[in-house]
C-alpha positions as CSV (number, residue, x, y, z in Angstrom):
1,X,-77.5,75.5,-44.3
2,X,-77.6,75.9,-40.3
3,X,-78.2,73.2,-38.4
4,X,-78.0,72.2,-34.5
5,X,-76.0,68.8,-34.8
6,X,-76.1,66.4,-32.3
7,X,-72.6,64.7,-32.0
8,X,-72.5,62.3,-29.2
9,X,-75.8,61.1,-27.3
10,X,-76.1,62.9,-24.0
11,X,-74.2,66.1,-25.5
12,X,-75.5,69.4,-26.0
13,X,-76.3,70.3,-30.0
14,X,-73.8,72.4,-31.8
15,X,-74.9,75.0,-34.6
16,X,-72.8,74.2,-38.1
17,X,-73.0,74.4,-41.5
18,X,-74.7,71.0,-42.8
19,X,-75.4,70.6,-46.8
20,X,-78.4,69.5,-48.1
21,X,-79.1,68.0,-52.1
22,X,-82.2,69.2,-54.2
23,X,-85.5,67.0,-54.6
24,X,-85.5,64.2,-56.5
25,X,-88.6,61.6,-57.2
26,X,-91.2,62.4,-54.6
27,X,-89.1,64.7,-52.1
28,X,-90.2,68.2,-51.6
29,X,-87.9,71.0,-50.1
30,X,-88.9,73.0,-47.4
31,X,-87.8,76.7,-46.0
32,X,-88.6,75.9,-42.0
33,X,-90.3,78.4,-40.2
34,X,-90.8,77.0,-36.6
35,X,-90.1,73.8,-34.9
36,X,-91.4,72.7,-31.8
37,X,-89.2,70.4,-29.0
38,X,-91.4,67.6,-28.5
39,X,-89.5,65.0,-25.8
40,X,-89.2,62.6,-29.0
41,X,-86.4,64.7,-30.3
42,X,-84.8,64.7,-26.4
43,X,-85.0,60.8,-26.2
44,X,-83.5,60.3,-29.3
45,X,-80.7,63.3,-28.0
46,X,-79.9,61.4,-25.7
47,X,-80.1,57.8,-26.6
48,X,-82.7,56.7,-25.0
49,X,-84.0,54.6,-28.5
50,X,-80.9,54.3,-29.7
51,X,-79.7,55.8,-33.2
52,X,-76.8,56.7,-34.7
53,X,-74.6,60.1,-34.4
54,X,-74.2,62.6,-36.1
55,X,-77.6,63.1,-36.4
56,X,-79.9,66.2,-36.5
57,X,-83.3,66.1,-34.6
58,X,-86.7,68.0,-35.1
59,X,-89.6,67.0,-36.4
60,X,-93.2,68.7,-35.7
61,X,-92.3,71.8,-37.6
62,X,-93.8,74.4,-40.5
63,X,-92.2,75.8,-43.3
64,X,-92.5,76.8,-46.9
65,X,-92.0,74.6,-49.8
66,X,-88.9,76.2,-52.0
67,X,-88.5,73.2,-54.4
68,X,-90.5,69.9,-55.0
69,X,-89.1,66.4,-57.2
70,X,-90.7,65.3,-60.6
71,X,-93.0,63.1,-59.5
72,X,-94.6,65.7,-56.7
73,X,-97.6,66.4,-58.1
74,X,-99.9,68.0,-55.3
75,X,-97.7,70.5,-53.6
76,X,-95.8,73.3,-55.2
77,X,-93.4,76.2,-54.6
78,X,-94.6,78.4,-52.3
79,X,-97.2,76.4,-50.4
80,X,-97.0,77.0,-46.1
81,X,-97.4,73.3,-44.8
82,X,-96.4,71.4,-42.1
83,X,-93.5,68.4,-41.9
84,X,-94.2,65.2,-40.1
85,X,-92.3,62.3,-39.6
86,X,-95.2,60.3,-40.9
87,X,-93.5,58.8,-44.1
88,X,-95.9,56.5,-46.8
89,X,-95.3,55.0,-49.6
90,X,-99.1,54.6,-50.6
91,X,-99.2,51.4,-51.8
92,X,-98.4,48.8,-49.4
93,X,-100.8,46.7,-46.9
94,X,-101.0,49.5,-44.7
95,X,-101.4,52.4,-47.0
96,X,-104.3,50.1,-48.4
97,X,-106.5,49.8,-44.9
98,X,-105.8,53.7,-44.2
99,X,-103.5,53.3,-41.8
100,X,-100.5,55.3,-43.2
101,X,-98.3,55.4,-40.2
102,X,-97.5,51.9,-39.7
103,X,-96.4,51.8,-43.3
104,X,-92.8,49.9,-43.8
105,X,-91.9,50.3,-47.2
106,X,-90.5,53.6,-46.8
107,X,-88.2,52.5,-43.6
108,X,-85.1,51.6,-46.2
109,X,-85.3,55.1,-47.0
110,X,-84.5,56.1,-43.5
111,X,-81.1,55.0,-43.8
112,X,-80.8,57.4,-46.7
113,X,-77.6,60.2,-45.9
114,X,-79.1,63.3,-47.2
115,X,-76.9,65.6,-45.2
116,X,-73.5,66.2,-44.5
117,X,-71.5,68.2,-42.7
118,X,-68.9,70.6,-44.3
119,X,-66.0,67.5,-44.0
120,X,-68.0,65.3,-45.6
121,X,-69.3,63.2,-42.7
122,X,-72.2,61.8,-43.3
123,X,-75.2,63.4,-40.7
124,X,-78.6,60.6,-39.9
125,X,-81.9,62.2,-40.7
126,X,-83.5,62.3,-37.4
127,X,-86.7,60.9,-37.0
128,X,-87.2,61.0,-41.2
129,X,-87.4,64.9,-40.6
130,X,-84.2,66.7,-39.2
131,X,-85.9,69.7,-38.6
132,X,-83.5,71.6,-36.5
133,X,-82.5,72.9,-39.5
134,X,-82.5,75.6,-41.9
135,X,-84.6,73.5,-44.5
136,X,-85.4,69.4,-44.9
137,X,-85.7,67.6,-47.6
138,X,-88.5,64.8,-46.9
139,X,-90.9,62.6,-48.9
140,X,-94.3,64.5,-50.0
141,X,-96.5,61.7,-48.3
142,X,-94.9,63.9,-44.7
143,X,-96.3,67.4,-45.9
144,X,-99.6,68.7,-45.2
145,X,-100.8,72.1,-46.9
146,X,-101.8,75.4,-44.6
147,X,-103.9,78.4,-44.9
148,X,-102.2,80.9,-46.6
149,X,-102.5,83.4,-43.1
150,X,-102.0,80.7,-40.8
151,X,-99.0,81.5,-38.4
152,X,-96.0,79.0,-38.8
153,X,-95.2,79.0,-34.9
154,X,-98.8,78.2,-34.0
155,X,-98.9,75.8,-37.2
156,X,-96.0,73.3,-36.6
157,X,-97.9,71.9,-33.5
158,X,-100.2,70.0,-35.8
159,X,-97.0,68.1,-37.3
160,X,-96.9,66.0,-33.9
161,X,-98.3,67.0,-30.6
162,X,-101.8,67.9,-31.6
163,X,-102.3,65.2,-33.8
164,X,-100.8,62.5,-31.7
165,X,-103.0,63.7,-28.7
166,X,-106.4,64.2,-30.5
167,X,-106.0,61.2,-32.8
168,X,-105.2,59.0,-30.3
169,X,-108.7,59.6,-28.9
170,X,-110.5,60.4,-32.2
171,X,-108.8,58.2,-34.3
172,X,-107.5,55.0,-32.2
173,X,-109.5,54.7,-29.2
174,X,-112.7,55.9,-30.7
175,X,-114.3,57.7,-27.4
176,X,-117.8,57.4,-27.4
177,X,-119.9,60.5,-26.6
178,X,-121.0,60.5,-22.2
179,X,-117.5,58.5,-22.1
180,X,-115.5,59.1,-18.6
181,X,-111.8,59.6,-19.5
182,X,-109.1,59.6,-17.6
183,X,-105.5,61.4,-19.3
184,X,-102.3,61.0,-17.4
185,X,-100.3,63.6,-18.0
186,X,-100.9,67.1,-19.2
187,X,-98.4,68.1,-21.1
188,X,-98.6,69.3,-24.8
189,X,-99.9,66.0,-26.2
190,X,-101.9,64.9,-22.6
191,X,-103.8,68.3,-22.9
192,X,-104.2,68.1,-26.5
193,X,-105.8,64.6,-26.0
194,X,-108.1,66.5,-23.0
195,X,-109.2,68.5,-26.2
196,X,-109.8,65.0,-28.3
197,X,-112.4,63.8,-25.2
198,X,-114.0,67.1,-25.0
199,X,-114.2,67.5,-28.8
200,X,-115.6,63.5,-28.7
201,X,-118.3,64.1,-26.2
202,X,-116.7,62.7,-23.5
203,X,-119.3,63.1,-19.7
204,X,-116.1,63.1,-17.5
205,X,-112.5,64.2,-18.3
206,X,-110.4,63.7,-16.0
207,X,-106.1,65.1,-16.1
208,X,-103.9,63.3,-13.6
209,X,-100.7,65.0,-13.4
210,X,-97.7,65.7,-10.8
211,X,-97.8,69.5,-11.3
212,X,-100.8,70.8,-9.7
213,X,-100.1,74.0,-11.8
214,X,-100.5,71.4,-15.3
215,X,-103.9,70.4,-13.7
216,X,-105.4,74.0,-13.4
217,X,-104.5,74.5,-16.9
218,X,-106.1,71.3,-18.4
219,X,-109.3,72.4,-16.9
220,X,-108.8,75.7,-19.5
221,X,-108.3,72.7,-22.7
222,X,-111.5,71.1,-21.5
223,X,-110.6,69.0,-18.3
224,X,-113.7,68.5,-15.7
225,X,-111.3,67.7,-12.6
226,X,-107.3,67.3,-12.2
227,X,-106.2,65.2,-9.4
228,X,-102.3,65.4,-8.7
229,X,-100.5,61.8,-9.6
230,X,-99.5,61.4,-5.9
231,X,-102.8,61.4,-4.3
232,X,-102.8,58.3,-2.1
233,X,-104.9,55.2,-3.4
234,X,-105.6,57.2,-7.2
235,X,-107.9,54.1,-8.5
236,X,-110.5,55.1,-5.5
237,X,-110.2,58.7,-6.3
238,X,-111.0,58.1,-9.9
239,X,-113.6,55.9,-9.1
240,X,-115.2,58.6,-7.0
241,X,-115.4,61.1,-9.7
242,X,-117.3,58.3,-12.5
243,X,-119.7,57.3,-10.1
244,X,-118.5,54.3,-8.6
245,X,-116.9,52.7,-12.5
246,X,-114.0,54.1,-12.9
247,X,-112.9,55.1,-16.5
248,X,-114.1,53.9,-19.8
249,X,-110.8,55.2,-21.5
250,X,-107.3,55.9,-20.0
251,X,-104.6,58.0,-21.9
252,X,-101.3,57.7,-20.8
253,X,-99.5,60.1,-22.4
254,X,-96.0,60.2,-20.6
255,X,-93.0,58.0,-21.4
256,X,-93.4,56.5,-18.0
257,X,-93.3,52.4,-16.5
258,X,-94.7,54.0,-13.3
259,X,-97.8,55.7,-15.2
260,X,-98.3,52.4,-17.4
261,X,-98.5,50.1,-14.3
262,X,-100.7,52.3,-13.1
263,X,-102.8,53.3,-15.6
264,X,-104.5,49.3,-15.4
265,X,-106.4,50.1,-12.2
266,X,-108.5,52.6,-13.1
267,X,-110.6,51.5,-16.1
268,X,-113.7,50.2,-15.4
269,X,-115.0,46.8,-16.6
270,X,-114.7,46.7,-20.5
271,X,-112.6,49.8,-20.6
272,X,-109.6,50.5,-22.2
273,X,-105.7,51.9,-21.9
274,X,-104.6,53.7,-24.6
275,X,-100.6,54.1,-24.4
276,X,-99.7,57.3,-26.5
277,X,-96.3,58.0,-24.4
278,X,-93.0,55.9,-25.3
279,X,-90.7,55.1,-22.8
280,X,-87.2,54.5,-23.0
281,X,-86.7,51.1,-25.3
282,X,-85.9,49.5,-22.3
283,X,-88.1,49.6,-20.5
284,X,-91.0,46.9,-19.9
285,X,-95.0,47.1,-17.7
286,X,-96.8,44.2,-16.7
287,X,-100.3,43.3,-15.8
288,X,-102.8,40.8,-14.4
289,X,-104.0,38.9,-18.0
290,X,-106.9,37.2,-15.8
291,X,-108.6,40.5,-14.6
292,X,-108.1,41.4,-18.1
293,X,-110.0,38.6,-19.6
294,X,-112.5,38.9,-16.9
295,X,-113.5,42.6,-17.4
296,X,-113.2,42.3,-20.8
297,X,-110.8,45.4,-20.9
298,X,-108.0,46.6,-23.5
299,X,-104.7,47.6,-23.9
300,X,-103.8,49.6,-26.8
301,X,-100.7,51.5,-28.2
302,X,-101.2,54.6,-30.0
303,X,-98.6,55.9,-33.0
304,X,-98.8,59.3,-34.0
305,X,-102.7,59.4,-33.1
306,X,-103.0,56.7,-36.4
307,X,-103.2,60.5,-38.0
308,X,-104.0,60.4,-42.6
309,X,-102.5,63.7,-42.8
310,X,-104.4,64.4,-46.2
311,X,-108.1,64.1,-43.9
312,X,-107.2,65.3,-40.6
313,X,-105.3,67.9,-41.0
314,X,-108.0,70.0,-43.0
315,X,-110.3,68.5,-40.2
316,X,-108.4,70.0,-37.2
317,X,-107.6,73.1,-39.1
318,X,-111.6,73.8,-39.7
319,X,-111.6,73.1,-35.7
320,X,-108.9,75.7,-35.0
321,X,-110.5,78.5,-37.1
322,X,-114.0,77.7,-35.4
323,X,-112.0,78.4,-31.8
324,X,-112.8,74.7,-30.9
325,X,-109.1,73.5,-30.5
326,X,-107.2,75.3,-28.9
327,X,-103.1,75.9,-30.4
328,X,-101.9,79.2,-29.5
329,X,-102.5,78.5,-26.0
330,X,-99.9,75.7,-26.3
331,X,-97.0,77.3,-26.7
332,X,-95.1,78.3,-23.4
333,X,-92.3,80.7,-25.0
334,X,-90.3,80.8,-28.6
335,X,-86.8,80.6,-28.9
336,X,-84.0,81.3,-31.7
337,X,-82.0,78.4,-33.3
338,X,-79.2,79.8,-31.5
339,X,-81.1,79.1,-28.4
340,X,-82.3,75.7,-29.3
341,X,-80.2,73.9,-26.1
342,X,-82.1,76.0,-23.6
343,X,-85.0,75.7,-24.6
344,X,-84.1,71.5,-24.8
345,X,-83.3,72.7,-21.2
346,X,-87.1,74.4,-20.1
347,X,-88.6,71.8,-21.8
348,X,-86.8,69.1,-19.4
349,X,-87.7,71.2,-16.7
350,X,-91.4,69.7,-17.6
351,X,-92.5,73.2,-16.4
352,X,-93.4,74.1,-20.5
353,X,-96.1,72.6,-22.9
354,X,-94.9,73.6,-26.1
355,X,-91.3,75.3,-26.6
356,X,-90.8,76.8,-30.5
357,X,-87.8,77.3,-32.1
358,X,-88.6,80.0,-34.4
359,X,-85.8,79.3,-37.6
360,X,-87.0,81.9,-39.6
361,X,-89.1,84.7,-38.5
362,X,-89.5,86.5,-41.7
363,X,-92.0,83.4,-43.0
């Protein structure tokens, strides 16, 4: 199969010939369609969180199943569904509370070599996915079943970016209905978590971004005001906007120190910070435990939007087709595998929401 291969961290990917085994136990095979860049894939491209090399990347993408393993029981040949990198084994402590994504029993398979290049080198399976690619082979815990007439460009956003924006509101912070929210950053998962306040019943929403351009267009996703990141003294102006408080729930959904520091100073008492963005593994925030304590606020990480595939997806699916969420108004512009480097390029540029790499059109 074609593959973009990422050789060296830092170094553009290179499109070669990679094989790939047939399903065994619970793996399921899939034809991609479309993948979309999220910055995940670019942090790990460039070895930000560390990893191994060779290595192929991609992971919010949409495809067709072409083979499954014996013990697959609830997806067959031909089914459209998405591939995430959200990998359960069912079973374990997690699995057992519903909370499939922090599941660990499945992270020895990680280290499993299921590709190699045409020499015989060994190639890592990027993010449990390695999407970049003319088909995966994954566990059927990652695969979530589509419409039959649902478009695979438009459907791969719900493998990452939707899920992890909306779930992080719906699912992890719980946003109460008349809620003021604040989201920094508007990219694809800050405006799809703008659509998780609006969908919650959230009073205020509020997108603080650098791009003033970002800003106009969370207002069409649901936002009730943008103010640009570099406004001088941001708690005040946020406080203006929620009547004096300042924000029951604040989303930070960029990989930045600088947005996390900041992000403290504009909850209002009992509120909350919910960090959805990574940043490098390096870096570290701090903050003032005693005004903590005394405003009884939180600070809480968000993985994946804490997303069960099997009830969410079907949930945000019934959304789309009602014309409540909003997905083919994410994607900024489509590119060929061939193309897959520039369109790592635009998406740096941070001037895109969603870049697809369309793998094969004829899905």
């Amino acid at each position: 199969m074609r593959a973009a291969v990422c050789h060296e961290h830092g170094k553009p990917l290179t499109i070669e010939e990679v094989s790939i085994g047939e399903p065994s136990g619970r793996q399921v095979k899939v034809k991609i369609g479309a993948c979309a860049i999220c910055h995940s894939d670019i942090h790990y491209a460039e070895g930000e969180w560390g990893g191994y090399t060779p290595a192929i990347y991609g992971h919010e993408a949409s495809g067709v199943v072409v083979a499954v393993g014996p013990d697959v029981g609830r997806i067959a040949v031909g089914d459209r569904v998405i591939v995430t990198l959200i990998r359960s084994c069912g079973s374990c402590h997690f699995c057992d509370q519903g909370e499939p994504v922090l599941c660990g029993k499945s992270a020895a398979e990680d280290e499993t070599h299921l590709l190699k290049l045409e020499n015989g080198t060994e190639v890592a399976q990027g993010m449990k996915t390695a999407a970049f690619a003319e088909w995966v082979l994954v566990d059927d815990s990652q695969i979530a079943r589509l419409p039959e007439d649902m478009p695979l460009d438009v459907a791969c956003l719900l493998a990452c970016g939707v899920i992890t924006g909306v779930g992080a509101v719906i699912n992890t912070a719980q946003v109460r209905p008349g809620s003021n929210v604040v989201v920094m950053g508007v990219g694809g998962v800050g405006l799809n978590a703008v659509q998780g306040a609006k969908i919650a019943g959230a009073k205020t929403i509020i997108a603080v971004d650098i791009e003033d351009g970002k800003l106009e267009i969370a207002r069409q996703f649901g936002a009730t005001h943008g103010v640009n990141a570099g406004v001088e003294k941001l708690p005040r102006e946020i406080k203006s906007l929620t009547d004096g408080y300042g924000a029951d729930y604040v989303f930070v959904t960029v990989g930045s120190r600088q947005a996390i520091d900041s992000s403290y100073r504009l909850m209002c008492r009992g509120g909350q910070v919910v960090i959805v963005g990574m940043p490098s593994a390096t870096e570290k925030s701090s903050f003032l435990p005693l005004a903590l304590t005394a405003s009884s606020q939180r600070i809480q990480g968000s993985f994946m939007g804490q997303t069960r595939l099997r009830v969410d997806v079907p949930w945000l699916l019934s959304l789309y087709e009602q014309g409540i969420l909003k997905l083919d108004e994410l994607i900024s512009n489509r590119y060929s595998l061939d193309e897959i480097n520039t369109a790592i390029e635009d998406t740096c540029s941070g001037k895109s929401l969603r870049n697809i790499v369309i793998i094969d059109p004829s899905l």
